[in-house]
C-alpha positions in Angstrom: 62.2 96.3 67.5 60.6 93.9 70.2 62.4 91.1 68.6 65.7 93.2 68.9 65.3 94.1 72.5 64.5 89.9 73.2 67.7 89.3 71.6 70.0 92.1 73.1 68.4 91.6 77.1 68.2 87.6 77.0 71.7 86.5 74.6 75.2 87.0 76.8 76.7 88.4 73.4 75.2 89.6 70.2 77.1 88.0 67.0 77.0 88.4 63.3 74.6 85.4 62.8 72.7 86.9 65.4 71.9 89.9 63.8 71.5 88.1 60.0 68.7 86.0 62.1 67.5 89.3 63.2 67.3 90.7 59.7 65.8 87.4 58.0 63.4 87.6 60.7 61.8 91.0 60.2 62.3 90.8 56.3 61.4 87.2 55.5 58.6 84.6 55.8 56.9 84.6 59.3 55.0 81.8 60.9 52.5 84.4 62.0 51.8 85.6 58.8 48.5 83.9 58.7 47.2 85.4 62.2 45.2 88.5 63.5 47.2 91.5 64.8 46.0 90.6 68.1 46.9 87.3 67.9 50.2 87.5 66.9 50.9 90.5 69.5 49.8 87.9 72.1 52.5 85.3 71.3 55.2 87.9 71.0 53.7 88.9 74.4 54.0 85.3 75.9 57.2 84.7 74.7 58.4 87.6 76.8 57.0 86.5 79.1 58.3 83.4 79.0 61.9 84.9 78.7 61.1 87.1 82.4 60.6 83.4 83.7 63.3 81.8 82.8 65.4 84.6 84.7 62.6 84.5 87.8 65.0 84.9 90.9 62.6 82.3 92.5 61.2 78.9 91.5 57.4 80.9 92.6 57.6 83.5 90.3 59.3 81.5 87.8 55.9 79.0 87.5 53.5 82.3 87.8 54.9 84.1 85.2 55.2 80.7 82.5 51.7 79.9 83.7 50.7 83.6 82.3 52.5 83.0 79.4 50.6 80.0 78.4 47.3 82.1 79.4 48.3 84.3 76.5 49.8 81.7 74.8 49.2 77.9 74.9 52.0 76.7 72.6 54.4 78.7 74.1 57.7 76.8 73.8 59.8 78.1 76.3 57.0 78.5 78.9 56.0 74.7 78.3 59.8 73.5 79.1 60.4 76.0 81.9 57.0 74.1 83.7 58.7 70.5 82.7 61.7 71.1 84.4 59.2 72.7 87.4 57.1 70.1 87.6 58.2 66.9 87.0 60.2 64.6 88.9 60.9 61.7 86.9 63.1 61.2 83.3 60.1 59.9 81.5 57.7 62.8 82.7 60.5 65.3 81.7 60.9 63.2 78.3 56.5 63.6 78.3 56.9 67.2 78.9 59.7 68.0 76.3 57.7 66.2 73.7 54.9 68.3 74.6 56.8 71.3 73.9 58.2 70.5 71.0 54.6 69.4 69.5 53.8 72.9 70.1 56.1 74.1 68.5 55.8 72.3 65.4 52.0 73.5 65.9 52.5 77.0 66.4 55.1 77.3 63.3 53.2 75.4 60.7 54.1 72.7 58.6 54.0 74.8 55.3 57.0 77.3 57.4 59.3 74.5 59.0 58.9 73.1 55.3 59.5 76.6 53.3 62.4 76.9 55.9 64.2 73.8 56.3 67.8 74.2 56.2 68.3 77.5 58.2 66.2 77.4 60.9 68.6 78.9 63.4 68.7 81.8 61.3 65.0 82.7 62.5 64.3 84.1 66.1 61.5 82.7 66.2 62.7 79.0 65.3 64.7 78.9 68.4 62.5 77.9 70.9 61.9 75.0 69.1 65.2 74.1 68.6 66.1 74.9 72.2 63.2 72.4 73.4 64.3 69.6 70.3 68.0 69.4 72.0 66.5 69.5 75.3 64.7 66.2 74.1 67.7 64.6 72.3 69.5 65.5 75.5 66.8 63.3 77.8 66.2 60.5 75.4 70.1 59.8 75.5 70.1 60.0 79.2 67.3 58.1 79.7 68.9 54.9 77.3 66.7 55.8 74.0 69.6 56.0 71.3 67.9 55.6 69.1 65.0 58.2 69.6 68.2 60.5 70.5 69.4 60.0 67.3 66.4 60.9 65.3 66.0 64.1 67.2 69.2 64.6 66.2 69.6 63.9 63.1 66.0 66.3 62.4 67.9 69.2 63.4 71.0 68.7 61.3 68.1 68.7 58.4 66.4 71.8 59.7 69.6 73.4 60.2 72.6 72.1 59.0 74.9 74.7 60.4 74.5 73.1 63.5 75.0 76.2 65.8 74.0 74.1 69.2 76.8 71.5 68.4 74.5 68.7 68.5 76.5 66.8 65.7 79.3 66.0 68.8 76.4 63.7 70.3 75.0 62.3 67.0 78.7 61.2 66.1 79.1 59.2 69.8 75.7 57.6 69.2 76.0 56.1 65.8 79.6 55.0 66.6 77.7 53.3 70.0 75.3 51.7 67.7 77.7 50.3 65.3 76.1 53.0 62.5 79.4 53.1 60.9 77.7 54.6 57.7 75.5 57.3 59.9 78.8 58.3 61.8 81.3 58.3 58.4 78.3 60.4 56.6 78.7 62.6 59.4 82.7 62.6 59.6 82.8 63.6 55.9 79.6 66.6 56.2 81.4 68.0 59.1 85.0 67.4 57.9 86.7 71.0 58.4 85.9 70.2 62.1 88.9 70.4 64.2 87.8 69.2 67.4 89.1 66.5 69.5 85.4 64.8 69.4 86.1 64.1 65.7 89.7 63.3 65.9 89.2 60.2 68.1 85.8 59.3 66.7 87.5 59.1 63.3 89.8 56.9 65.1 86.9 54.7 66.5 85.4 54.6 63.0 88.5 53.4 61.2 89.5 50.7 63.8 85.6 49.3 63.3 86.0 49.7 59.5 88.9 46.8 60.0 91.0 49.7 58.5 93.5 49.9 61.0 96.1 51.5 58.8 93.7 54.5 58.7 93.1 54.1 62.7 96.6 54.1 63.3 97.2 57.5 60.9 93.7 58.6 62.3 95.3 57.9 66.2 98.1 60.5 65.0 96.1 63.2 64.0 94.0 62.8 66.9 97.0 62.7 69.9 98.3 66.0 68.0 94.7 67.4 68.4 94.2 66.5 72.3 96.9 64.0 73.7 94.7 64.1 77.6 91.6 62.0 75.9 93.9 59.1 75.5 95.0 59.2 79.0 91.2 58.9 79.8 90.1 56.8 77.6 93.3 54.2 79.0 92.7 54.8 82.6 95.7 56.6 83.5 93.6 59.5 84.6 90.2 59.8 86.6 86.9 61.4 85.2 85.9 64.8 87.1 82.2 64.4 88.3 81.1 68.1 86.8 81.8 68.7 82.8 83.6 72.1 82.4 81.3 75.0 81.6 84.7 76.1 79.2 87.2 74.6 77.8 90.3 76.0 75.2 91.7 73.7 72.3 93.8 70.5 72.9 93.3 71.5 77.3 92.0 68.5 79.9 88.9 70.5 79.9 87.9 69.6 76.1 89.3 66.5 76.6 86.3 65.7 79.1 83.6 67.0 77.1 84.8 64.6 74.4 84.6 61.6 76.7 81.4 62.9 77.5 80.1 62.3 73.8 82.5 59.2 73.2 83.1 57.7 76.4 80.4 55.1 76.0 81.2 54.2 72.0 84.9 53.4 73.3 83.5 51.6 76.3 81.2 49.3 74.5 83.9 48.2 72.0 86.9 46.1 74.3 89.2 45.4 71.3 89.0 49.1 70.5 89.7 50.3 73.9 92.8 47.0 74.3 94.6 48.6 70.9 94.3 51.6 72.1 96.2 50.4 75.5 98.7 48.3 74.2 100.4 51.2 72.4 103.9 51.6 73.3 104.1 53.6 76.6 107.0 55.7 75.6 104.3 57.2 73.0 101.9 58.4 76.0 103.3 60.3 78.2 101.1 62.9 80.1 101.6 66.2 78.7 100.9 67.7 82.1 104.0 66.1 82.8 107.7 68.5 81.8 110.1 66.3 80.0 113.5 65.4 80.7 116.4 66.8 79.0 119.1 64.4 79.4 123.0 66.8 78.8 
C-alpha cells in the first residue's frame, strides 16, 4: 500500500504499466528479501523521504530532508542525486556524484536481483531509482564529451530493460551514428523498427548515406520528409535553432523536429558530405510547410 500511495502522490498520471509494475512489485522477487523488517521499513522510509525532497519548495529543506534520508538510508538513490545536483558546481563533480548514486544502487539491489531481473526492470518500483540516476549519468557523460561512456550507460539499460520506457534509444542512435558505429546504430534501427519517430526517420537516412547505399538514403530521405519535413529545414539552415527544447511536442510539428536535432544534430554536423547531399536537393522539393502554397487558376 506504501508503494501505491508513492506512485499515486509522486507520478503526474497513473498508466497500465504503472500498475503491472505495481503488481510485479508486491507479488514478485524483492531486493529486500534478504533484510530485517526493520531494515527494510527504513529504506522504504528514506525513499519517501527522499520523494518529500525532491518536491521541497526550498533548496534548504530540500538538502535537510535528503540528508535524513541517507541517515536512514545510505544508498538512497534519489536522495544521493538530489544532493549532486545541490552540491556540486562543476560537470565532472556532477558526473562523480551520479556515479555515486548509481553504485548504490547497484549495491542496495544486489547483483543476484538486477541479474534474476534483467530485461524488465522498469516494471519494478523499486528499479526506478536506479534507472532515473543511470539516464541522469548517460545524460552528463554526453554533455560533458564522453560518448563513449554515454553509450555504455546506454546501451546497459536497453539490456536491463529493453522496453525502453525513458526513451533513451533516441540518444544511443545519435551517438553511434556520431561515432561512425554504423553496426551499433543499424542493430538499433532494426530492434526498434516499429518506431515512427522523426529521430529514426532521418537517422535511418544518416545510416544509409554512410553505408554508401545511397539508393536506400534517397528512399530513406522520403520516408523521413513524410514523417517530419521541418528537420530538413534545420538540418540545411533555412531555419534557426530555439535556445530552450520543447517540454511537448505532437507528431511531424517544429517542436519534435527540435528534439530530433537535439539527438542528431551533432551526427549530421560531423559528417559534411552528408549534410552537402542533403543541401543540394532540388529546392522545389523543400519548401517550408509553415509556408501555404500557391494555387495557380
Amino acid at each position: 500500500m506504501r508503494q501505491f500511495t508513492q506512485l499515486i502522490e509522486n507520478e503526474s498520471a497513473v498508466t497500465p504499466n504503472d500498475l503491472h509494475a505495481l503488481m510485479a512489485s508486491l507479488s514478485g522477487p524483492s531486493a529486500y528479501g534478504q533484510l530485517s523488517n526493520a531494515q527494510a521499513d527504513a529504506k522504504d522510509e528514506a525513499q519517501q523521504i527522499a520523494f518529500d525532497a525532491m518536491e521541497a519548495r526550498t533548496v534548504a529543506q530540500a538538502r535537510k530532508l535528503a540528508k535524513r534520508a541517507l541517515k536512514l538510508d545510505a544508498d538512497c538513490v534519489d536522495a544521493l542525486v538530489l544532493l549532486t545536483d545541490l552540491d556540486t558546481r562543476t560537470p565532472l563533480e556532477k558526473i562523480e556524484g551520479l556515479q555515486n548514486a548509481v553504485a548504490a544502487g547497484e549495491r542496495s539491489l544486489g547483483d543476484k536481483f538486477i541479474r534474476e531481473n534483467k530485461g524488465h526492470f522498469w516494471m519494478l518500483l523499486e528499479t526506478r531509482p536506479y534507472m532515473r540516476a543511470l539516464e541522469r549519468l548517460g545524460g552528463m557523460l554526453h554533455s560533458h564529451g564522453d560518448r563513449l561512456g554515454a553509450i555504455k550507460t546506454y546501451e546497459m539499460m536497453l539490456k536491463l530493460n529493453p522496453n525502453d520506457n525513458q526513451g533513451v534509444r533516441d540518444p544511443l542512435l545519435g551517438l553511434y551514428l556520431e561515432t561512425d558505429d554504423l553496426e551499433g546504430a543499424g542493430r538499433l534501427l532494426k530492434k526498434y523498427k516499429g518506431d515512427a519517430s522523426a529521430n529514426f526517420a532521418w537517422a535511418r537516412v544518416l545510416e544509409r548515406f554512410l553505408s554508401n547505399d545511397r539508393d536506400g538514403a534517397n528512399a530513406s530521405l522520403k520516408r523521413a520528409l513524410k514523417a517530419n519535413r521541418h528537420v530538413e529545414l534545420y538540418l540545411t539552415e533555412q531555419r534557426a535553432l530555439p535556445k530552450r527544447l520543447p517540454e511537448m511536442y505532437s507528431t511531424g510539428s517544429e517542436e519534435e523536429a527540435v528534439l530530433c536535432l537535439n539527438y542528431l544534430g551533432r551526427a549530421w554536423a560531423s559528417h559534411k558530405a552528408a549534410a552537402v547531399w542533403l543541401s543540394d536537393r532540388p529546392t522545389n522539393d523543400r519548401r517550408d510547410p509553415r509556408t501555404p502554397s500557391c494555387s495557380s487558376d
